[in-house]
C-alpha positions as a Python dict, from the first residue, in 0.01 Angstrom:
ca = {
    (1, 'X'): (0, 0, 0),
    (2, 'X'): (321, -185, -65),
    (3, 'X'): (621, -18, 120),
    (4, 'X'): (904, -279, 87),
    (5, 'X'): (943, -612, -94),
    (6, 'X'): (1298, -758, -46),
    (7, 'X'): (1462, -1110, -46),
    (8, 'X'): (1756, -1179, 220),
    (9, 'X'): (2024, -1467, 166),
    (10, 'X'): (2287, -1554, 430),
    (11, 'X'): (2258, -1223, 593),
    (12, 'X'): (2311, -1009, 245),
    (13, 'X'): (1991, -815, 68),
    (14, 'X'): (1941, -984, -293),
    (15, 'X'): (1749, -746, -446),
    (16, 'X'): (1395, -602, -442),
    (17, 'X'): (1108, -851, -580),
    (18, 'X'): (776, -843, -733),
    (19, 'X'): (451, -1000, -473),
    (20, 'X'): (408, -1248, -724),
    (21, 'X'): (771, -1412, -677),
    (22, 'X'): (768, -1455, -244),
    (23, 'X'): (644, -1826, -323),
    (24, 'X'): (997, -1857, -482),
    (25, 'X'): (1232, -1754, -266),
    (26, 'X'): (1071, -1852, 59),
    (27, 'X'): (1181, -2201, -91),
    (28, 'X'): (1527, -2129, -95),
    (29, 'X'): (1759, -2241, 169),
    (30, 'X'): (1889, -1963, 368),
    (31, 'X'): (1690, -1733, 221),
    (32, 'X'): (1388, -1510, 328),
    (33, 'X'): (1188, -1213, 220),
    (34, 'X'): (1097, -893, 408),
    (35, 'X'): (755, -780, 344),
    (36, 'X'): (599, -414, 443),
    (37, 'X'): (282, -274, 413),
    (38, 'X'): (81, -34, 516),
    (39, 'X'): (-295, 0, 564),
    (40, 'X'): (-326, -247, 320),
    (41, 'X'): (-665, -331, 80),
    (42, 'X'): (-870, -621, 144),
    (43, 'X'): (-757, -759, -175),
    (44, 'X'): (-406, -721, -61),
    (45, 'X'): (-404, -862, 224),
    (46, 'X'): (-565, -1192, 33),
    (47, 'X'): (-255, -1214, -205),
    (48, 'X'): (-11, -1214, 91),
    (49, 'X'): (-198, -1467, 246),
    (50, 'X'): (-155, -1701, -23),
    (51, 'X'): (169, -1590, -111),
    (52, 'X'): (312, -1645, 282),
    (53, 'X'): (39, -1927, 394),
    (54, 'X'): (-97, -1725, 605),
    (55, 'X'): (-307, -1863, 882),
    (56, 'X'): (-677, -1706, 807),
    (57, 'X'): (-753, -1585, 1231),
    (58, 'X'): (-455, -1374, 1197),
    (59, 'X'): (-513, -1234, 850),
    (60, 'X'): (-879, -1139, 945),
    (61, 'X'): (-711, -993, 1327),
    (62, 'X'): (-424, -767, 1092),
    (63, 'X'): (-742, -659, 875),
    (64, 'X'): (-937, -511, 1112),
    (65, 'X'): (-676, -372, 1378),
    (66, 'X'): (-719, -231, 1645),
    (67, 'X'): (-621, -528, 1847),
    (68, 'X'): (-500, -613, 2158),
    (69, 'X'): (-112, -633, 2167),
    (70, 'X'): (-28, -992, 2163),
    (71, 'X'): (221, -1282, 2044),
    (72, 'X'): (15, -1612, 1901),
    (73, 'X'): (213, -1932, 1780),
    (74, 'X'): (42, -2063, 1477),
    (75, 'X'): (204, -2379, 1409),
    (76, 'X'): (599, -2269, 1306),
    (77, 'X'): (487, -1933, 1273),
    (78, 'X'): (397, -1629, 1515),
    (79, 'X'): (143, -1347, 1471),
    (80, 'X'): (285, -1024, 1662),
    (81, 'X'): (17, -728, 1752),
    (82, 'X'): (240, -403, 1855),
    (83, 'X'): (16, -109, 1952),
    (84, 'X'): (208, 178, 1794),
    (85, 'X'): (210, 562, 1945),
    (86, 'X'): (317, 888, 1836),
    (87, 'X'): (296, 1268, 1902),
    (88, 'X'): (100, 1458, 1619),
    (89, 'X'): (39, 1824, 1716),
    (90, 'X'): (61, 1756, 2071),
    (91, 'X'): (-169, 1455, 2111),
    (92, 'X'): (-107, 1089, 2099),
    (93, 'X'): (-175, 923, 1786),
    (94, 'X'): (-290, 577, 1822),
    (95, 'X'): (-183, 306, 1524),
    (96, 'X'): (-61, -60, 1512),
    (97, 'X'): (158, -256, 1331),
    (98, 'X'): (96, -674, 1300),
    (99, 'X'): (353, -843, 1242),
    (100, 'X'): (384, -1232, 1061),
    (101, 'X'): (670, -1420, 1110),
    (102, 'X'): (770, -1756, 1018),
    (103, 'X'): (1121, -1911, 902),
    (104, 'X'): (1167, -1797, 596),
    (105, 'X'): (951, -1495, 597),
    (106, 'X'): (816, -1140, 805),
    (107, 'X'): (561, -973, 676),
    (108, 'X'): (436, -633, 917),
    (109, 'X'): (131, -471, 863),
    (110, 'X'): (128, -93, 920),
    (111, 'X'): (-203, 88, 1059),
    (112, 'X'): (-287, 422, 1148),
    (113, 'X'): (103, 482, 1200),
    (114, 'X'): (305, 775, 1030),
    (115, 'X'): (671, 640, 1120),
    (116, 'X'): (783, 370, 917),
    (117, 'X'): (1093, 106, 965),
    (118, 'X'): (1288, 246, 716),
    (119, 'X'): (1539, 293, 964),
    (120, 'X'): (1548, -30, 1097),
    (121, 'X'): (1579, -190, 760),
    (122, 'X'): (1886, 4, 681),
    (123, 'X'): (2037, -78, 993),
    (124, 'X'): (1982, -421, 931),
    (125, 'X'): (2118, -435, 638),
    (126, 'X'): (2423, -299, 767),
    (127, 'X'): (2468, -615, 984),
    (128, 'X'): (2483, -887, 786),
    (129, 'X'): (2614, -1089, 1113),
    (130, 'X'): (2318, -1040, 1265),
    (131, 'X'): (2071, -1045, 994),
    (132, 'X'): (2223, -1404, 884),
    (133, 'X'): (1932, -1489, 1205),
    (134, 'X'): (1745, -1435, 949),
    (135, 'X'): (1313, -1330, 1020),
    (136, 'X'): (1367, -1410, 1422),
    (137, 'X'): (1631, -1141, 1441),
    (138, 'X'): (1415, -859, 1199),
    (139, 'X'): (1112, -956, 1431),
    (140, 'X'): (1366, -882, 1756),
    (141, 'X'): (1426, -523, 1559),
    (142, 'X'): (1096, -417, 1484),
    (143, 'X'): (969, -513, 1817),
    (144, 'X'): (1265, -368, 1966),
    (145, 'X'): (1222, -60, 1772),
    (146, 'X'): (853, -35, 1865),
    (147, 'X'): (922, -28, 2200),
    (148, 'X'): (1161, 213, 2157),
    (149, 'X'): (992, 445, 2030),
    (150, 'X'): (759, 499, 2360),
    (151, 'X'): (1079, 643, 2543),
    (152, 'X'): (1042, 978, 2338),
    (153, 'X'): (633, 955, 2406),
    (154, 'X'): (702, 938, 2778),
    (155, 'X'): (970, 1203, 2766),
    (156, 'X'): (752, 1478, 2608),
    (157, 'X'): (443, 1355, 2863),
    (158, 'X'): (702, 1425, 3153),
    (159, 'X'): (812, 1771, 3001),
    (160, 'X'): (436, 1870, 2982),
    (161, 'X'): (367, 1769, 3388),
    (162, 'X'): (691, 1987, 3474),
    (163, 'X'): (508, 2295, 3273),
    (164, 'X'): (190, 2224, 3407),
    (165, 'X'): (340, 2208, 3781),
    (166, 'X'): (509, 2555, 3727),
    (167, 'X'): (164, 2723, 3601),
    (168, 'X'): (8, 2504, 3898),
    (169, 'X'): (270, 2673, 4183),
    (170, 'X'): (224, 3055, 3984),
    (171, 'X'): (-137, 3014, 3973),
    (172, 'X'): (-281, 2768, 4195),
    (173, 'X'): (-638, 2894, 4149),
    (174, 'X'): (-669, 2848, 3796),
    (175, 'X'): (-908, 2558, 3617),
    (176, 'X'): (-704, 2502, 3367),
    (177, 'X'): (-403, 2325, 3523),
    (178, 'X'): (-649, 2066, 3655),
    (179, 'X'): (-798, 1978, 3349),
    (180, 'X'): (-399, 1961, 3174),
    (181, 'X'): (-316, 1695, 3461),
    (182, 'X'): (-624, 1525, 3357),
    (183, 'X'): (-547, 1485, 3034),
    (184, 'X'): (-169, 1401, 3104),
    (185, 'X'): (-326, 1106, 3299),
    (186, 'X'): (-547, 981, 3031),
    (187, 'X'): (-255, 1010, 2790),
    (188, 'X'): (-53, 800, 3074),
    (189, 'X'): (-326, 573, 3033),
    (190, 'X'): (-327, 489, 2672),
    (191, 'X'): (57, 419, 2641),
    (192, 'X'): (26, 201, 2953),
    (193, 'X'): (-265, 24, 2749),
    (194, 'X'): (-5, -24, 2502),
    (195, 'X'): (286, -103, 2659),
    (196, 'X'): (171, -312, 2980),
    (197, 'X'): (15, -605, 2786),
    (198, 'X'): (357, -642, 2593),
    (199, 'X'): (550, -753, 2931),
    (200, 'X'): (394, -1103, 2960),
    (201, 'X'): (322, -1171, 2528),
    (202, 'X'): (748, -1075, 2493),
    (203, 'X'): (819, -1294, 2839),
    (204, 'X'): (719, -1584, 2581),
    (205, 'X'): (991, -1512, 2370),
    (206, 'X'): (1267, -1591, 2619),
    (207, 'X'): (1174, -1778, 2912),
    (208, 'X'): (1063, -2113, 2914),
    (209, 'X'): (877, -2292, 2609),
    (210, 'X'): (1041, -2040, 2351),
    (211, 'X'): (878, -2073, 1979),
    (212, 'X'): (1141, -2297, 1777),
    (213, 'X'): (1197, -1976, 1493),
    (214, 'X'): (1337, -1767, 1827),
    (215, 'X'): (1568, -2028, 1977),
    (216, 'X'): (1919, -1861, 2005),
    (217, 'X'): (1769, -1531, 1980),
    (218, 'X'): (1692, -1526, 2397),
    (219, 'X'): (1906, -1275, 2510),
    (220, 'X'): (1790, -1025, 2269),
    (221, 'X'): (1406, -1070, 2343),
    (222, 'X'): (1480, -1058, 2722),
    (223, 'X'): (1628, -713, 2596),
    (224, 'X'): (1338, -611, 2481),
    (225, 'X'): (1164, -761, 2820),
    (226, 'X'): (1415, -525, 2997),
    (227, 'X'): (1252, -232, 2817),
    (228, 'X'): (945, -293, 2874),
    (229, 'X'): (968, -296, 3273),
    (230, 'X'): (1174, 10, 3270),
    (231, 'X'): (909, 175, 3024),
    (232, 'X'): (603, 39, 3242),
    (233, 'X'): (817, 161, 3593),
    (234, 'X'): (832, 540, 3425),
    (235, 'X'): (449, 487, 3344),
    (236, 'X'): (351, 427, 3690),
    (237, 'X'): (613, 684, 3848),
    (238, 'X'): (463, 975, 3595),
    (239, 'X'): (115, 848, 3686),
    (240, 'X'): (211, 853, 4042),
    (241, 'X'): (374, 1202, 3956),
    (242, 'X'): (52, 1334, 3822),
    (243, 'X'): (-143, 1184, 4112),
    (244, 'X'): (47, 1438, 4387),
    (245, 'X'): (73, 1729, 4161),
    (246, 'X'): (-328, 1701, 4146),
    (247, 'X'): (-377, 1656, 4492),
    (248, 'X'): (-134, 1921, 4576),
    (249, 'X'): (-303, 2152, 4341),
    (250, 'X'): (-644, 2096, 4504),
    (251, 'X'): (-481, 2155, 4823),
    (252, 'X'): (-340, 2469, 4704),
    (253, 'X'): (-690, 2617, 4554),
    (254, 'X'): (-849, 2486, 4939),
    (255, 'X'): (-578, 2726, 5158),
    (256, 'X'): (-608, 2980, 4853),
    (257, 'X'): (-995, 3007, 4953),
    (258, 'X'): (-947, 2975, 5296),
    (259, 'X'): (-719, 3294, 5293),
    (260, 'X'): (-1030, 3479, 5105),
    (261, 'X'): (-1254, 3353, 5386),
    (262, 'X'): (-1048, 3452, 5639),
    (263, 'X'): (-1023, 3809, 5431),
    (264, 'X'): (-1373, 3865, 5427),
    (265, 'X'): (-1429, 3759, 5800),
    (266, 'X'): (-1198, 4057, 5866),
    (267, 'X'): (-1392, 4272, 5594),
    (268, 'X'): (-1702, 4198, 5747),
    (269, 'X'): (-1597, 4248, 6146),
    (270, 'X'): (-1427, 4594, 6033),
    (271, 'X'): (-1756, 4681, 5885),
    (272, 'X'): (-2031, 4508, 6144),
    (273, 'X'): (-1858, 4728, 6421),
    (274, 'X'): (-2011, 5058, 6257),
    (275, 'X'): (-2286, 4896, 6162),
    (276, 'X'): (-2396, 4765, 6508),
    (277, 'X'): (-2316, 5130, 6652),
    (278, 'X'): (-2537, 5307, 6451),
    (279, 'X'): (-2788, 5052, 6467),
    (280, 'X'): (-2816, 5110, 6845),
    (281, 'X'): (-2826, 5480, 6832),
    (282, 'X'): (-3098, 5456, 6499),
    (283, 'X'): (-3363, 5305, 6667),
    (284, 'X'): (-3549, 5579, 6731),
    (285, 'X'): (-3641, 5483, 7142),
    (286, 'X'): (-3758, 5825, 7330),
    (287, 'X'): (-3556, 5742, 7649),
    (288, 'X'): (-3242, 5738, 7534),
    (289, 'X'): (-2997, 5974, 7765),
    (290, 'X'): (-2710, 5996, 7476),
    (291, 'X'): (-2965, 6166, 7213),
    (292, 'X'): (-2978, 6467, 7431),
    (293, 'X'): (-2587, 6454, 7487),
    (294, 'X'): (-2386, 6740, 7304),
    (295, 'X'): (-2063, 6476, 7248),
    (296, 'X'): (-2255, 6189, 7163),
    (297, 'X'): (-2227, 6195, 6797),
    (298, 'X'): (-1834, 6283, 6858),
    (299, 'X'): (-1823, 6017, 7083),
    (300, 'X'): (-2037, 5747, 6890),
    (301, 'X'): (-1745, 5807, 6601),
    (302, 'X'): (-1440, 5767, 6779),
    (303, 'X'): (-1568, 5459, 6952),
    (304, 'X'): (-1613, 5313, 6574),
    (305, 'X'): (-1278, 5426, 6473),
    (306, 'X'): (-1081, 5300, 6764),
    (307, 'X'): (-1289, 4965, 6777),
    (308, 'X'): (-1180, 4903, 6389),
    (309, 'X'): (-828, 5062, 6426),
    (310, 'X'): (-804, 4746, 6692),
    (311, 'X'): (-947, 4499, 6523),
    (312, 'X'): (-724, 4573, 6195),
    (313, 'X'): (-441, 4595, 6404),
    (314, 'X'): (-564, 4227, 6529),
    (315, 'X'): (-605, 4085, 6202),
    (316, 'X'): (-307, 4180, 6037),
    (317, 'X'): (-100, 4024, 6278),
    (318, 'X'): (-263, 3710, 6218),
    (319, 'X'): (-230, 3778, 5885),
    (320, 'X'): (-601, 3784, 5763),
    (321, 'X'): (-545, 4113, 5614),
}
C-alpha cells in the first residue's frame, strides 16, 4: 500500500507525484523523491524496482522480511534492514521497515509495523537546511527515529520489573512473579535482538570507509551510534536487573519454606512429647508400678503440659513459632 510519494528539490517539497513519474525526477539535479510503503504487493514491489533500479537481492530480502537488521552497499546505493518494535496491549509487537537509499532517491518498506514516519516527514520538511542533504540526511532520520523509538519500549519494560519486584517483596511465595520476570527477560531479549546487531551495521556509516551518499553526514550517524550503546547499556543493566530480582525471589520462597519447616519441627516436638508419654504408659506390660499408682494419671498430665509449656517457651524465642 502506497503511503507517501513526494519529490524534494534543494531542500523544499515539490509536490506529491504519481509511481509512474519517479524515473523523471530522479533525473533532475538536486532533486529526489521520498517513497513509503507499507506491506507492499508482490506486484508493487516489481514497479518500484524498475522505477528506482533496484538491485534484485535486496528487493527479494524487503519482500520477504523478517530479516536480520543490516546495512549492504550495492554499488552507490545502500539497503537498510531496521527491526521495528512496539507495545500493543502489553506485548511487543515485532515489524520491520527496509529501507533503499541511493542519491537521488529513499524508498522504506514498512512491515508488520503500526507507527508510521509521518512525523518525521513533517519535521523534515520543516528543515529545509537540513533536508537540502538530500536522501543521506532522510535515511539519518528514519534510522534515527527507529532507534528512538526503543527508548519508550525499554521504559515501559523497566516500569513492569519495578511492579513485579513490589508483588515479589509482598508476596514472595507466589508463582506468578517468577513467570512475569521470565517473560520480562524474553521481552529483554527480543529488543536486544533488534537493537544489538545495529551497533556494528550503523559503525559503517561513520567510521572509516563511509559509503560516498553519507560523506558529510558523519557526525549525525555517529549520533545515532551514540544511541545505540546507551540503548544496548540499559538492555544489559535491565537484564542484569531481572537477573537479581529472580534470584532474590527464589531466595525469598527458600527462607519462606524454611520458616514453615522450622514451624512444623516445633508442631511436631509439641505434639511427639504427648505422644511418646502415652505411648509408654499404653503398652499394656503387667509390671508396671505407676498403673497401680493413685497420681499417676495426674502426674502423667502435668509432665506433658510442663514438657510442652518448655519447649514452646524454647521455640518462640528462637522464633520458630
Amino acid at each position: 500500500m502506497l503511503v507517501n510519494c513526494v519529490a524534494y528539490q534543494g531542500g523544499l517539497k515539490l509536490s506529491d507525484i504519481p509511481l509512474e513519474s519517479i524515473s523523471d525526477y530522479v533525473q533532475r539535479p538536486d532533486c529526489f523523491v521520498w517513497v513509503a510503503v507499507r506491506d507492499p504487493a508482490p506486484e508493487e514491489l516489481a514497479a518500484l524496482q524498475q522505477e528506482f533500479g533496484l538491485h534484485e537481492l535486496a528487493v527479494e530480502d524487503a519482500s520477504r522480511g523478517h530479516q536480520r537488521p543490516k546495512i549492504e552497499e550495492y554499488g552507490r546505493s545502500l539497503f537498510v534492514v531496521l527491526p521495528m518494535i512496539e507495545i500493543k496491549n502489553g506485548e511487543l509487537q515485532k515489524g520491520e521497515v527496509a529501507i533503499f537509499a541511493g542519491q537521488n532517491y529513499v524508498l522504506s518498506v514498512r512491515h508488520h509495523a503500526e507507527h508510521g514516519f509521518t512525523d518525521v516527514r513533517n519535521r523534515a520538511e520543516q528543515e529545509p537546511e537540513l533536508l537540502r542533504h538530500g536522501s543521506a540526511y532522510v535515511l539519518y532520520a528514519l534510522m534515527d527515529t527507529v532507534v528512538d523509538r526503543y527508548f519508550p519500549v525499554i521504559d515501559a519494560l523497566a516500569d513492569e520489573i519495578e511492579e513485579v519486584e513490589k508483588k515479589i517483596f509482598e508476596e514472595p511465595s507466589t508463582r506468578d512473579g517468577i513467570i512475569a520476570l521470565y517473560a520480562l527477560k524474553q521481552k529483554l531479549g527480543i529488543v536486544k535482538h533488534a537493537a544489538g546487531p545495529l551497533l556494528e551495521a550503523v559503525g559503517k556509516l561513520y567510521g572509516g570507509r563511509v559509503p560516498p551518499m553519507c560523506s558529510g553526514l558523519q557526525d549525525y550517524f555517529r549520533d545515532v551510534h551514540d544511541h545505540l550503546v546507551r540503548l544496548n547499556q540499559s538492555i544489559d543493566s535491565l537484564r542484569d536487573t531481572v537477573t537479581t530480582v529472580t534470584t532474590v525471589s527464589l531466595a525469598l520462597i527458600t527462607l519462606q519454606e524454611n520458616e514453615v519447616t522450622k514451624r512444623l519441627a516445633a508442631y511436631a516436638a509439641l505434639i511427639g512429647v504427648p505422644t511418646l508419654i502415652a505411648g509408654v504408659y499404653g503398652m499394656n506390660f503387667e509390671n508396671m508400678p505407676e498403673i497401680d499408682w493413685k497420681y499417676g494419671y495426674p502426674m502423667a498430665m502435668l509432665l506433658m503440659v510442663v514438657i510442652d509449656a518448655y519447649l514452646f517457651v524454647r521455640f518462640r524465642k528462637a522464633k520458630w513459632l
